[in-house]
C-alpha positions as CSV (number, residue, x, y, z in Angstrom):
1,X,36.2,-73.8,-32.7
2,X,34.6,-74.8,-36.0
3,X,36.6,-73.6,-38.9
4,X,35.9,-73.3,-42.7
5,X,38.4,-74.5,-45.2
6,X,37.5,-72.7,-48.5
7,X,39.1,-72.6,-52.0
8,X,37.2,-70.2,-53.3
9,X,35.3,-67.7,-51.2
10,X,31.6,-67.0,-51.6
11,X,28.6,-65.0,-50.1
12,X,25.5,-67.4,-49.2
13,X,23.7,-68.0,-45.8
14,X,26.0,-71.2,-45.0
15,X,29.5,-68.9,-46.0
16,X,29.2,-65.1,-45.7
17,X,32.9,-64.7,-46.1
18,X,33.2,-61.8,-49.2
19,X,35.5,-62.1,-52.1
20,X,36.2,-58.6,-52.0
21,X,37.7,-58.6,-48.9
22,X,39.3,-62.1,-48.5
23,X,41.0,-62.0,-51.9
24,X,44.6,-62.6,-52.1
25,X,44.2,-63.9,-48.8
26,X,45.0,-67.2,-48.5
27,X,42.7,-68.3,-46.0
28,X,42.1,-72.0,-46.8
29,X,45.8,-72.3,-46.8
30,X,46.3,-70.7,-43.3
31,X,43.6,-72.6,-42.0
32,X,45.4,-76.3,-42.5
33,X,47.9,-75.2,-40.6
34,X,50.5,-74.1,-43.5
35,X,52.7,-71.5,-40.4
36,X,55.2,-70.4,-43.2
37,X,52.1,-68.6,-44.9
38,X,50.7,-66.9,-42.2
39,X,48.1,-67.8,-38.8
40,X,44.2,-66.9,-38.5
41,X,41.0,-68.0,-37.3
42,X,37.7,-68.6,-38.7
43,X,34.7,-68.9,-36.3
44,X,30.9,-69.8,-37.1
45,X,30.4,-71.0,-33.6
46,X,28.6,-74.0,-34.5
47,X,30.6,-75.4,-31.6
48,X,30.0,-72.3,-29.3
49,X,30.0,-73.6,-25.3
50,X,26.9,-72.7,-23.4
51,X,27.7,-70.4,-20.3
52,X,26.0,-68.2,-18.1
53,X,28.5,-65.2,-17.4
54,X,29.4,-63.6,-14.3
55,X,30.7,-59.9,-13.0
56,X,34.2,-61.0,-13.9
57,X,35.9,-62.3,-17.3
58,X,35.2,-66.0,-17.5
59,X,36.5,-68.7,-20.2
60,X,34.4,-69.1,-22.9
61,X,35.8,-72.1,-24.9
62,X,39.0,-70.5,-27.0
63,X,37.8,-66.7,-25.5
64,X,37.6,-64.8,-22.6
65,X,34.3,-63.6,-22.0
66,X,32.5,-61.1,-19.9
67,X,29.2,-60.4,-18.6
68,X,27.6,-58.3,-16.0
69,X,25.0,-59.9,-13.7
70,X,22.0,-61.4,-15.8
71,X,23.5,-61.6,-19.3
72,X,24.1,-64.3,-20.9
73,X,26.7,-65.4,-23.8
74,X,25.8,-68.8,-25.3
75,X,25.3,-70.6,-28.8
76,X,22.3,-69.3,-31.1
77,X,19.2,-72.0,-30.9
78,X,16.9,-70.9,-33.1
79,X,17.9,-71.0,-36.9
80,X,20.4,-73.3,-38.6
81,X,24.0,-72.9,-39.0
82,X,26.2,-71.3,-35.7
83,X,26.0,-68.0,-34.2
84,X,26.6,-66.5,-30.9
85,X,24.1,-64.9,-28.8
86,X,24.6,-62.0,-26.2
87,X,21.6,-61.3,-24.4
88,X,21.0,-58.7,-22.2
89,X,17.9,-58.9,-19.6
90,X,17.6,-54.7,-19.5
91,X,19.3,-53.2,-17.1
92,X,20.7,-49.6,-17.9
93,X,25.1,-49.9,-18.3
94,X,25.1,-53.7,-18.1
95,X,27.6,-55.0,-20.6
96,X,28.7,-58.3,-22.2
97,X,32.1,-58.7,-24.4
98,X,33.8,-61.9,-25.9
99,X,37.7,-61.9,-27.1
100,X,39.7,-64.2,-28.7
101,X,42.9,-65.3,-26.1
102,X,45.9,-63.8,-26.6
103,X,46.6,-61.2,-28.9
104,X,48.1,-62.7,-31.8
105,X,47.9,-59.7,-34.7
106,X,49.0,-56.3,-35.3
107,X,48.8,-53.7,-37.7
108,X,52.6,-52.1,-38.3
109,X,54.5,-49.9,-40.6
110,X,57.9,-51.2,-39.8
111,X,59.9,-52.9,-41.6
112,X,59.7,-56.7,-41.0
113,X,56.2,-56.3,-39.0
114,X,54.7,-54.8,-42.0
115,X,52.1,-57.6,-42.5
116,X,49.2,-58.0,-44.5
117,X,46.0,-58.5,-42.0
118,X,42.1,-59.5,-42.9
119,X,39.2,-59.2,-40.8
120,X,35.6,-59.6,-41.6
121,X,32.5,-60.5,-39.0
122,X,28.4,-60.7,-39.4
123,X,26.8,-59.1,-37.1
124,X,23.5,-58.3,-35.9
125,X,21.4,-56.8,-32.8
126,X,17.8,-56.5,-32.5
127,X,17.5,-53.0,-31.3
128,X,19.1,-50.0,-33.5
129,X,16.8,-47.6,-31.1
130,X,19.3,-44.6,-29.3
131,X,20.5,-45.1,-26.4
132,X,19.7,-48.7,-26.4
133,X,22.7,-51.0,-27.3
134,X,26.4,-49.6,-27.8
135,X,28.9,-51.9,-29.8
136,X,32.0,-52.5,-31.1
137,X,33.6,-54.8,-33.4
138,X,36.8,-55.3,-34.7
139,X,40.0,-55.7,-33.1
140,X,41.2,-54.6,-29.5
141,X,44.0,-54.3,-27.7
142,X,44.7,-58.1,-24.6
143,X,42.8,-57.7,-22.1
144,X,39.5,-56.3,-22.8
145,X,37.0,-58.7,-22.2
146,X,36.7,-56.8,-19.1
147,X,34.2,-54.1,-17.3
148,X,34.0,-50.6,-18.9
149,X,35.4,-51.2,-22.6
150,X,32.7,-49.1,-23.4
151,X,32.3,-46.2,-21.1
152,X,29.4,-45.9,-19.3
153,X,26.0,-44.0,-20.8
154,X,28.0,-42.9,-23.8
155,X,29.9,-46.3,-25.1
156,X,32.2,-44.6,-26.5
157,X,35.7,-46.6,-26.8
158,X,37.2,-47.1,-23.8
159,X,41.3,-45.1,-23.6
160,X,42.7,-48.5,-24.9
161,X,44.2,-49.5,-28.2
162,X,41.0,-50.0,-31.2
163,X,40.2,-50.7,-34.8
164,X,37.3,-51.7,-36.3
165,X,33.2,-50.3,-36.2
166,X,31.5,-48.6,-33.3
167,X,28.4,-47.8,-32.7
168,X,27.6,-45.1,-30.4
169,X,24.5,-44.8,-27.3
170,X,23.0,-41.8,-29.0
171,X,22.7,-43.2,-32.2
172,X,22.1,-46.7,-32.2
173,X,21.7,-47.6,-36.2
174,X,24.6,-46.0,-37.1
175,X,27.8,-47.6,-37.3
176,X,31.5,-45.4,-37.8
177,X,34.8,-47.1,-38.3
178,X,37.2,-46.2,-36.0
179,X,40.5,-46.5,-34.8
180,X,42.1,-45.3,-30.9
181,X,45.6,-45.8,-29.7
182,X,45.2,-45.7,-25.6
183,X,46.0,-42.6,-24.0
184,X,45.0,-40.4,-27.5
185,X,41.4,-39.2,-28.7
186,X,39.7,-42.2,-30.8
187,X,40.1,-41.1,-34.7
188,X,36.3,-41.5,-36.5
189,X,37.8,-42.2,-40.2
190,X,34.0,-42.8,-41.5
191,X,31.1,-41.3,-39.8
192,X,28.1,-43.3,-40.5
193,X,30.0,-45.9,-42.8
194,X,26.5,-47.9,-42.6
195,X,23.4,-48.0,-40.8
196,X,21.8,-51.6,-38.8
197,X,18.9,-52.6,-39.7
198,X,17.2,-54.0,-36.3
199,X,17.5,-58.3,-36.6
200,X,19.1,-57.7,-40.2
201,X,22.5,-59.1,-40.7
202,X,25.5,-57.0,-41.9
203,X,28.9,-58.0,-42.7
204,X,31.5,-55.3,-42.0
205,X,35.3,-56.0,-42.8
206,X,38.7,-54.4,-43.3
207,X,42.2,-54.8,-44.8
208,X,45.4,-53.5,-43.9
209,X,47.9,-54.5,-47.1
210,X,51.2,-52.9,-46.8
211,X,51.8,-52.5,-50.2
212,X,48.7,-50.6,-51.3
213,X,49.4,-46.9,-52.2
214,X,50.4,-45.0,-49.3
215,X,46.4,-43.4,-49.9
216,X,45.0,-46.4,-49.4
217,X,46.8,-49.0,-46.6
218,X,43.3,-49.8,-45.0
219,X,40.4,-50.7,-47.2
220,X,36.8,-50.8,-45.5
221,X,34.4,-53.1,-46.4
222,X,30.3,-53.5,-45.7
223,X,28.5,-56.3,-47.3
224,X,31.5,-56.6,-49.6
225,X,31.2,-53.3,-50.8
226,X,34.7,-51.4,-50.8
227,X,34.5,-48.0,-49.0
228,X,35.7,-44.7,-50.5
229,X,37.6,-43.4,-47.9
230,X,40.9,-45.4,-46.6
231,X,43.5,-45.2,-43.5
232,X,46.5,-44.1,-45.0
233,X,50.2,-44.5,-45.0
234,X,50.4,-41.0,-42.6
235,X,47.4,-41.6,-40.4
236,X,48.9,-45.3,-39.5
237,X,52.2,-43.5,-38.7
238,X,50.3,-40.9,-36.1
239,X,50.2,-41.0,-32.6
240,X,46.5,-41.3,-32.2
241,X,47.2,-44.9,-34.3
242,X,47.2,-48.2,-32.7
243,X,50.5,-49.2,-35.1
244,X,52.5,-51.9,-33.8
245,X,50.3,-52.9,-30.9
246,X,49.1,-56.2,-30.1
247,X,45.9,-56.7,-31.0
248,X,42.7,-59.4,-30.8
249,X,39.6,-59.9,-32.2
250,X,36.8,-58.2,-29.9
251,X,32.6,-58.0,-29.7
252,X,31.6,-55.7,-27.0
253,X,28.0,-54.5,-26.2
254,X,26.8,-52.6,-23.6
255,X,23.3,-51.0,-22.6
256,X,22.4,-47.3,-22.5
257,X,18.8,-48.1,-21.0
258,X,16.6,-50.8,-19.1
259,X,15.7,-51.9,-22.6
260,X,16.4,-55.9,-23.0
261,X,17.9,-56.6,-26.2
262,X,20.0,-59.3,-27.7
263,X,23.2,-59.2,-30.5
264,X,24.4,-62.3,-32.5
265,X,27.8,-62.6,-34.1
266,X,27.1,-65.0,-37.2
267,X,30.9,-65.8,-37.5
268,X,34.0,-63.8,-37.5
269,X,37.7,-64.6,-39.2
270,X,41.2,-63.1,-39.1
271,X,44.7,-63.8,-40.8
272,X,47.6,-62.3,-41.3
273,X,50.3,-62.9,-43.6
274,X,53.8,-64.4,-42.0
């Protein structure tokens, strides 16, 4: 994958990585390979493989892939600098989702575990008409690069382990940040934390820091901007909480008409603190 080693992180069209949210995070350092610091990834899929997906989960270069029949998942051709494209050719429930392997972070309140974690995407999708496209971004539990992560006519969050922004059939411009542990109800912490703009970028982002006030243990971020309302100390400690579980970065879409429609993921990173 094609990574970016930055000293100092700043917002332009050929680095949309935000201060706000990568601060304190030593990103540059965890990208040359210093282990004692911590282990991440930073993706602008420049270097994104071509490939024509299949009704099964596929390799896709350092992810697992999945696409129903007629979607495609392949590099973006048609501006400079990388993206990945998902296109769908319009038929009703047809889904595509892309996962990094393995599942290499966690978000935990026990001692030892208790790890600082970043994550931060830009995203886009050229339809924010309802019942369109469903999506989700953020981080999900091994494994789900896979049919049904988003439930059928609804996608809504399928009854595995979530956190990160979701955007519902019914109301297809407006994203919540959420959070599931499988087997409990899905936890909407900000309804309508921002709205898409169809074919407009949007960065969305989110840190867990252990050592913030027990009020404030998960910061949200859009475009940089830090949200006002947080995950705390007591919510991360609740059953309906995806603490301790293994987790991977995760774009899913997934039709709720015969409406073809495309989404491209500009780049995506994640690190966490050793």
């Amino acid at each position: 994958m094609a990574v970016q080693h930055i000293d100092v992180l700043g917002q332009s069209s050929q680095n949309p990585m935000n201060p706000a949210v990568w601060k304190d995070m030593p990103l540059d350092s965890i990208l040359m390979g210093n282990a004692r610091v911590g282990y991440g990834l930073s993706d602008d899929f420049v270097l994104a493989p071509t490939s024509a997906t299949a009704p099964s989960s596929v390799a896709f270069g350092n992810y697992v892939a999945y696409g129903d029949a007629g979607t495609t998942i392949g590099p973006y051709t048609g501006g400079v600098g990388g993206a990945l494209l998902l296109t769908h050719d319009g038929n009703d429930n047809d889904e595509i989702s892309v996962q990094v392997n393995g599942a290499p972070f966690l978000i935990s309140d026990t001692s030892g575990s208790d790890r600082k974690l970043v994550f931060e995407a830009r995203v886009q999708k050229s339809s924010v008409t309802n019942d369109v496209m469903a999506m989700f971004l953020g981080l999900g539990e091994e494994g789900l690069a896979a049919a049904n992560t988003l439930v059928d006519t609804t996608g809504a969050l399928a009854s595995k382990d979530f956190i990160g922004f979701h955007v519902d059939q019914a109301d297809g411009d407006s994203i919540d940040f959420v959070y599931r542990k499988a087997g409990q109800d899905a936890q909407v912490l900000i309804s309508g934390v921002s709205a898409m703009v169809a074919d407009t970028a949007i960065n969305l982002g989110f840190v867990y820091d252990p050592e913030a006030a027990a009020d404030k243990r998960i910061k949200v971020f859009v475009n940089g901007v830090e949200q006002g309302t947080y995950v705390t100390a007591t919510q991360i400690a609740a059953a309906t909480f995806p603490d301790g579980e293994e987790l991977a970065p995760l774009f899913a879409t997934k039709l709720g008409s015969d409406t073809a429609c495309t989404a491209l993921l500009e780049y995506w990173a994640c690190a966490q603190l050793r």
